[in-house]
C-alpha positions in Angstrom: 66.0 5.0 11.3 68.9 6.1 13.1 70.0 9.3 15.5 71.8 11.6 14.0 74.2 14.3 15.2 73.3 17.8 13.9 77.2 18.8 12.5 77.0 15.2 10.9 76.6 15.5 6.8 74.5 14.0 4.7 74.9 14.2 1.2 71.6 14.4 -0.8 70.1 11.9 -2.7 72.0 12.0 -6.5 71.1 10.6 -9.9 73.4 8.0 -11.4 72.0 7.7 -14.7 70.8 10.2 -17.4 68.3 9.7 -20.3 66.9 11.3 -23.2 63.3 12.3 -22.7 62.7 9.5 -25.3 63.7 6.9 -23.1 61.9 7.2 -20.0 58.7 5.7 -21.1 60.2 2.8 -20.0 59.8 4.0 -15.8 55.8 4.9 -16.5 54.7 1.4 -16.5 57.2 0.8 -13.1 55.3 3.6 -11.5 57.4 6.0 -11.0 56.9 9.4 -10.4 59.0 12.7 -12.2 59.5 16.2 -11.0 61.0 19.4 -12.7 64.5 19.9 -12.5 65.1 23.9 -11.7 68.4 25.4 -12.8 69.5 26.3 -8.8 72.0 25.2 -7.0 71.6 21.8 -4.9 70.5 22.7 -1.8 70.9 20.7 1.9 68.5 22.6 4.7 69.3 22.7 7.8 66.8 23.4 11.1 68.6 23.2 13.9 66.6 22.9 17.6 67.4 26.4 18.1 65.1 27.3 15.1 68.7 28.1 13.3 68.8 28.1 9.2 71.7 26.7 7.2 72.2 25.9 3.7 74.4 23.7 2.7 75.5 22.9 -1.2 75.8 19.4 -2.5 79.6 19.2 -1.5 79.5 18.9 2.4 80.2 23.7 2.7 78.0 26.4 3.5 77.1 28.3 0.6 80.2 30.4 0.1 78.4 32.8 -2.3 75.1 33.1 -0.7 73.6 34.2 2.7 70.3 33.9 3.2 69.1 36.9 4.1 66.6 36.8 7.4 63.5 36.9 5.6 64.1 34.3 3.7 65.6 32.4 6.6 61.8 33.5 8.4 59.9 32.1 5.1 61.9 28.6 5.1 61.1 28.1 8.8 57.5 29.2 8.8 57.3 27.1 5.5 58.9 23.8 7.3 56.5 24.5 10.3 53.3 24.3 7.5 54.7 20.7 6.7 54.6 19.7 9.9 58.1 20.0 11.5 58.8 20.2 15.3 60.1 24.0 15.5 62.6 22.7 17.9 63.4 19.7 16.1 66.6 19.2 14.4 65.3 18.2 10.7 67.3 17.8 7.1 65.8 18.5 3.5 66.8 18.2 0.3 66.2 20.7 -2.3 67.7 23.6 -4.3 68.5 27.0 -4.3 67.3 29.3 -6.9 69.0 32.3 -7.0 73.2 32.0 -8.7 72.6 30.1 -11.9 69.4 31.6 -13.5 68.5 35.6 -14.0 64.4 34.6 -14.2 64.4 33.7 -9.9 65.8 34.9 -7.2 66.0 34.3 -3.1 63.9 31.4 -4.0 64.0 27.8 -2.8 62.5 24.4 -3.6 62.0 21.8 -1.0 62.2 17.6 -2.6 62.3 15.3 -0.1 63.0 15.3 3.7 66.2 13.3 4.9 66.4 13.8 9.0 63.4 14.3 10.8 63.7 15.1 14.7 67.2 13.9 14.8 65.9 10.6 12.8 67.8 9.7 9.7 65.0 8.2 8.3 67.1 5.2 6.6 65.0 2.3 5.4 61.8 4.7 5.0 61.3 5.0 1.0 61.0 8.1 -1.5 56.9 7.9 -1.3 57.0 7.3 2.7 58.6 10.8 3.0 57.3 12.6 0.3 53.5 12.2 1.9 54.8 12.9 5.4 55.4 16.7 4.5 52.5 16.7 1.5 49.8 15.5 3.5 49.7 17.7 5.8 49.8 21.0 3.6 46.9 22.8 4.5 46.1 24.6 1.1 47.5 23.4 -2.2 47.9 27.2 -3.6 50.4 27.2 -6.5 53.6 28.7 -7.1 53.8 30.1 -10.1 56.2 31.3 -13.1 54.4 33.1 -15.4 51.6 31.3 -15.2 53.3 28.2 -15.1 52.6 25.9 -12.1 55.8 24.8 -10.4 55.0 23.4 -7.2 52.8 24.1 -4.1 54.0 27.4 -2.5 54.3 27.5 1.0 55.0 30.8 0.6 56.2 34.2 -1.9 59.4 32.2 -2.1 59.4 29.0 -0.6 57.7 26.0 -2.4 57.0 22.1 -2.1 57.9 20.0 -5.7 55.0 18.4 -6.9 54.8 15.0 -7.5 53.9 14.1 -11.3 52.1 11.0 -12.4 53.0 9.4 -16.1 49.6 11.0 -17.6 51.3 13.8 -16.6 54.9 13.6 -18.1 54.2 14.7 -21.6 53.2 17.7 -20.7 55.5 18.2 -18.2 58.0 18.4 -20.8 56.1 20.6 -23.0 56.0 22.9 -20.0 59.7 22.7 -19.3 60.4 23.3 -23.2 58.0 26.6 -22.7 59.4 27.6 -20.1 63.2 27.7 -22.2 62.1 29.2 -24.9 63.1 33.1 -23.7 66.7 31.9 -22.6 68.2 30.0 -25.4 71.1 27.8 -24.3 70.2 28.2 -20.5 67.3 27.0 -19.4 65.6 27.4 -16.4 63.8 24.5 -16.6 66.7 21.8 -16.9 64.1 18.7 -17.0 62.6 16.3 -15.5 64.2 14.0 -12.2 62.4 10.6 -12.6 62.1 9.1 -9.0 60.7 5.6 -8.3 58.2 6.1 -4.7 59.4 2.6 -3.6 62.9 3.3 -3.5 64.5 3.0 -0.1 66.6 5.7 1.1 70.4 4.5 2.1 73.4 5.9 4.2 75.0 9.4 1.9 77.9 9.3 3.3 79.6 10.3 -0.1 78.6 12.1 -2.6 77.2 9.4 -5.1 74.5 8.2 -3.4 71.0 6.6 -3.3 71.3 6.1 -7.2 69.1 3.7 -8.2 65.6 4.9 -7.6 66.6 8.4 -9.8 66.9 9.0 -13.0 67.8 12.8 -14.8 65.9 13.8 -17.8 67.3 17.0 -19.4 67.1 19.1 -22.3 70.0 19.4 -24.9 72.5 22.1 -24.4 76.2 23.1 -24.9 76.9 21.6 -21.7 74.6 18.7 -21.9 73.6 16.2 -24.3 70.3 15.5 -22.1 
Protein backbone atom coordinates (compact mmCIF):
# COMPACT_ATOMS: atom_id res chain seq x y z
CA UNK A 1 0.00 0.00 0.00
CA UNK A 2 1.07 3.40 -0.63
CA UNK A 3 -0.02 7.22 0.45
CA UNK A 4 -1.80 8.76 -1.81
CA UNK A 5 -2.48 12.46 -2.44
CA UNK A 6 -6.31 13.27 -2.67
CA UNK A 7 -6.06 15.46 -6.32
CA UNK A 8 -3.96 12.39 -7.50
CA UNK A 9 -6.05 10.09 -10.17
CA UNK A 10 -6.58 6.79 -10.27
CA UNK A 11 -8.08 5.26 -13.11
CA UNK A 12 -10.48 2.31 -12.21
CA UNK A 13 -9.88 -1.11 -12.74
CA UNK A 14 -10.82 -1.91 -16.75
CA UNK A 15 -11.50 -5.13 -18.67
CA UNK A 16 -9.12 -6.07 -21.41
CA UNK A 17 -10.91 -8.90 -22.85
CA UNK A 18 -14.50 -9.66 -23.83
CA UNK A 19 -16.41 -13.06 -24.26
CA UNK A 20 -19.51 -14.48 -25.37
CA UNK A 21 -21.54 -15.81 -22.44
CA UNK A 22 -20.63 -19.18 -24.00
CA UNK A 23 -17.20 -18.97 -23.23
CA UNK A 24 -16.85 -18.15 -19.69
CA UNK A 25 -17.39 -21.55 -18.37
CA UNK A 26 -13.95 -21.74 -18.72
CA UNK A 27 -13.36 -18.99 -15.37
CA UNK A 28 -16.00 -21.21 -13.05
CA UNK A 29 -13.57 -23.98 -12.40
CA UNK A 30 -10.63 -21.01 -11.75
CA UNK A 31 -12.97 -19.63 -9.13
CA UNK A 32 -13.82 -16.66 -10.19
CA UNK A 33 -16.60 -14.61 -9.28
CA UNK A 34 -19.13 -12.46 -11.89
CA UNK A 35 -21.20 -9.39 -11.24
CA UNK A 36 -23.96 -7.50 -13.44
CA UNK A 37 -22.77 -5.01 -15.62
CA UNK A 38 -25.46 -1.89 -15.34
CA UNK A 39 -25.82 0.36 -18.34
CA UNK A 40 -24.33 3.73 -16.24
CA UNK A 41 -21.74 5.59 -16.59
CA UNK A 42 -18.21 4.42 -14.96
CA UNK A 43 -18.07 6.03 -11.91
CA UNK A 44 -14.73 7.09 -9.55
CA UNK A 45 -16.01 8.32 -5.85
CA UNK A 46 -14.43 10.54 -4.17
CA UNK A 47 -14.59 11.18 -0.07
CA UNK A 48 -12.48 13.69 0.74
CA UNK A 49 -11.49 14.25 4.77
CA UNK A 50 -13.83 17.13 4.70
CA UNK A 51 -16.71 14.62 4.13
CA UNK A 52 -16.72 16.31 0.39
CA UNK A 53 -18.41 14.13 -2.58
CA UNK A 54 -16.97 13.99 -6.15
CA UNK A 55 -17.64 11.90 -9.01
CA UNK A 56 -15.40 11.37 -11.32
CA UNK A 57 -15.91 9.44 -14.88
CA UNK A 58 -13.52 6.86 -16.26
CA UNK A 59 -11.40 9.55 -18.16
CA UNK A 60 -9.52 11.46 -15.20
CA UNK A 61 -13.04 14.85 -15.29
CA UNK A 62 -15.70 15.56 -13.12
CA UNK A 63 -18.86 14.56 -14.53
CA UNK A 64 -19.51 17.47 -16.96
CA UNK A 65 -23.20 16.48 -17.38
CA UNK A 66 -24.08 15.51 -13.97
CA UNK A 67 -24.12 17.07 -10.42
CA UNK A 68 -25.02 15.17 -7.82
CA UNK A 69 -27.57 16.72 -6.20
CA UNK A 70 -27.10 17.01 -2.11
CA UNK A 71 -29.22 14.27 -1.23
CA UNK A 72 -27.69 12.02 -3.15
CA UNK A 73 -24.33 13.34 -2.11
CA UNK A 74 -25.95 12.73 1.81
CA UNK A 75 -27.04 8.97 0.75
CA UNK A 76 -23.39 8.12 -0.82
CA UNK A 77 -21.78 9.31 2.38
CA UNK A 78 -24.05 7.79 4.99
CA UNK A 79 -23.85 4.64 2.55
CA UNK A 80 -19.77 4.67 2.70
CA UNK A 81 -20.04 5.25 6.52
CA UNK A 82 -22.40 1.73 6.72
CA UNK A 83 -19.25 -0.02 5.04
CA UNK A 84 -17.12 1.05 7.42
CA UNK A 85 -15.22 4.17 6.10
CA UNK A 86 -13.48 6.83 8.45
CA UNK A 87 -15.93 9.88 7.81
CA UNK A 88 -12.81 11.94 7.71
CA UNK A 89 -10.83 9.67 5.81
CA UNK A 90 -9.89 10.35 2.34
CA UNK A 91 -11.21 7.02 0.48
CA UNK A 92 -11.61 6.02 -3.49
CA UNK A 93 -14.33 3.54 -4.99
CA UNK A 94 -15.02 2.28 -7.99
CA UNK A 95 -18.40 1.99 -9.39
CA UNK A 96 -21.02 3.54 -11.72
CA UNK A 97 -23.46 6.02 -12.18
CA UNK A 98 -26.85 5.23 -13.22
CA UNK A 99 -28.64 7.94 -14.34
CA UNK A 100 -27.45 9.41 -18.49
CA UNK A 101 -27.49 6.18 -20.49
CA UNK A 102 -30.67 4.24 -19.37
CA UNK A 103 -34.49 5.83 -18.96
CA UNK A 104 -35.42 2.69 -16.31
CA UNK A 105 -32.92 4.45 -13.19
CA UNK A 106 -32.16 7.51 -12.18
CA UNK A 107 -29.86 9.42 -9.36
CA UNK A 108 -28.75 6.02 -8.72
CA UNK A 109 -25.22 4.60 -7.99
CA UNK A 110 -23.43 1.27 -7.67
CA UNK A 111 -20.51 0.82 -5.51
CA UNK A 112 -17.70 -2.41 -6.98
CA UNK A 113 -14.67 -2.33 -5.31
CA UNK A 114 -12.79 0.12 -3.04
CA UNK A 115 -9.41 1.54 -4.47
CA UNK A 116 -7.97 4.17 -1.62
CA UNK A 117 -8.77 3.62 1.83
CA UNK A 118 -7.60 6.37 4.48
CA UNK A 119 -5.21 7.88 2.02
CA UNK A 120 -3.92 4.06 1.36
CA UNK A 121 -3.78 2.98 -2.18
CA UNK A 122 -4.30 -0.30 -1.36
CA UNK A 123 -1.71 -1.76 -4.12
CA UNK A 124 -0.79 -5.41 -3.67
CA UNK A 125 -4.22 -6.18 -1.66
CA UNK A 126 -6.37 -8.39 -4.17
CA UNK A 127 -10.07 -8.11 -5.64
CA UNK A 128 -11.42 -10.59 -2.70
CA UNK A 129 -9.20 -8.73 0.11
CA UNK A 130 -11.27 -5.53 -0.63
CA UNK A 131 -14.47 -6.73 -1.67
CA UNK A 132 -14.90 -8.34 2.10
CA UNK A 133 -13.48 -5.29 3.74
CA UNK A 134 -16.68 -3.08 2.82
CA UNK A 135 -19.09 -6.50 2.65
CA UNK A 136 -18.42 -7.83 5.90
CA UNK A 137 -19.32 -5.28 7.73
CA UNK A 138 -22.79 -4.43 6.17
CA UNK A 139 -25.12 -4.67 8.88
CA UNK A 140 -28.29 -5.93 7.02
CA UNK A 141 -28.17 -7.51 3.68
CA UNK A 142 -31.66 -5.82 2.48
CA UNK A 143 -31.93 -5.87 -1.29
CA UNK A 144 -32.03 -3.45 -3.92
CA UNK A 145 -34.41 -4.14 -6.18
CA UNK A 146 -35.72 -3.61 -9.93
CA UNK A 147 -38.84 -4.87 -10.28
CA UNK A 148 -38.44 -7.48 -8.30
CA UNK A 149 -35.18 -8.27 -9.51
CA UNK A 150 -32.38 -8.38 -6.98
CA UNK A 151 -29.45 -6.20 -7.99
CA UNK A 152 -27.30 -5.81 -5.13
CA UNK A 153 -27.39 -4.98 -1.31
CA UNK A 154 -28.88 -1.48 -0.85
CA UNK A 155 -27.34 0.68 1.41
CA UNK A 156 -29.88 2.86 0.79
CA UNK A 157 -33.20 4.17 -1.76
CA UNK A 158 -30.40 4.81 -4.19
CA UNK A 159 -27.17 3.75 -3.24
CA UNK A 160 -26.20 0.02 -3.43
CA UNK A 161 -23.25 -2.56 -2.90
CA UNK A 162 -22.70 -5.23 -6.21
CA UNK A 163 -23.06 -8.58 -5.15
CA UNK A 164 -20.72 -11.00 -5.55
CA UNK A 165 -21.95 -14.12 -7.65
CA UNK A 166 -20.63 -17.68 -7.34
CA UNK A 167 -20.57 -20.01 -10.70
CA UNK A 168 -23.91 -21.92 -9.37
CA UNK A 169 -25.04 -18.73 -9.72
CA UNK A 170 -24.11 -17.54 -13.29
CA UNK A 171 -26.73 -19.25 -15.32
CA UNK A 172 -29.22 -17.54 -13.89
CA UNK A 173 -27.56 -14.49 -13.63
CA UNK A 174 -27.83 -14.30 -17.27
CA UNK A 175 -31.34 -15.28 -17.42
CA UNK A 176 -31.93 -12.41 -15.06
CA UNK A 177 -30.01 -9.92 -17.17
CA UNK A 178 -31.87 -11.25 -20.43
CA UNK A 179 -35.28 -10.53 -18.30
CA UNK A 180 -34.37 -7.66 -17.32
CA UNK A 181 -33.85 -6.45 -21.48
CA UNK A 182 -36.66 -7.72 -22.62
CA UNK A 183 -38.87 -4.10 -22.32
CA UNK A 184 -35.96 -2.09 -24.03
CA UNK A 185 -35.00 -3.84 -27.14
CA UNK A 186 -31.63 -2.81 -28.46
CA UNK A 187 -30.62 -1.10 -25.08
CA UNK A 188 -30.37 -2.92 -22.33
CA UNK A 189 -30.16 -2.07 -18.95
CA UNK A 190 -28.59 -4.91 -17.96
CA UNK A 191 -25.38 -5.01 -20.25
CA UNK A 192 -23.97 -8.38 -18.67
CA UNK A 193 -22.00 -9.85 -16.62
CA UNK A 194 -18.06 -8.47 -15.41
CA UNK A 195 -16.22 -11.77 -14.58
CA UNK A 196 -13.61 -10.97 -11.83
CA UNK A 197 -11.03 -13.41 -10.47
CA UNK A 198 -10.95 -12.72 -6.13
CA UNK A 199 -7.17 -13.49 -6.33
CA UNK A 200 -6.29 -10.89 -8.57
CA UNK A 201 -3.87 -8.26 -7.30
CA UNK A 202 -4.66 -4.81 -7.73
CA UNK A 203 -1.79 -2.70 -9.70
CA UNK A 204 -0.77 1.12 -10.24
CA UNK A 205 -3.90 2.84 -12.77
CA UNK A 206 -2.07 5.30 -13.77
CA UNK A 207 -3.61 5.10 -17.39
CA UNK A 208 -6.60 4.18 -18.49
CA UNK A 209 -6.00 0.40 -19.46
CA UNK A 210 -5.40 -0.97 -16.37
CA UNK A 211 -5.55 -3.95 -13.98
CA UNK A 212 -6.68 -6.20 -16.96
CA UNK A 213 -6.04 -9.50 -16.23
CA UNK A 214 -8.13 -10.55 -13.41
CA UNK A 215 -11.52 -9.11 -15.52
CA UNK A 216 -13.22 -10.26 -18.03
CA UNK A 217 -16.75 -8.48 -19.78
CA UNK A 218 -19.56 -10.61 -20.65
CA UNK A 219 -22.29 -8.83 -22.63
CA UNK A 220 -25.32 -9.29 -24.54
CA UNK A 221 -25.49 -8.77 -28.44
CA UNK A 222 -26.45 -5.41 -29.67
CA UNK A 223 -25.96 -2.89 -32.55
CA UNK A 224 -23.14 -1.59 -30.78
CA UNK A 225 -21.78 -4.78 -29.49
CA UNK A 226 -21.19 -8.11 -30.61
CA UNK A 227 -21.04 -9.29 -26.74
Amino acid sequence: MTTIATDKYIYPPRPKTSLPFEEVSFFKDLGWVAQYKYNGSRCVIKHLPNGKIELWNRHAEKFRTYNPPTWLQDQIRSSLYKLGLNPTGYHLLDGELLDQKHTAIKDTVVIWDILVRDGQHLLGTTYGERHSTLYDVISTEERWLYKAHDFGIRLSDNVFFATNLGAPQWDGAWDTVLEVNKPYGDKPLLEGLVIKDPNGVLERGWRESNNGEWLVRCRVKTGRHNF
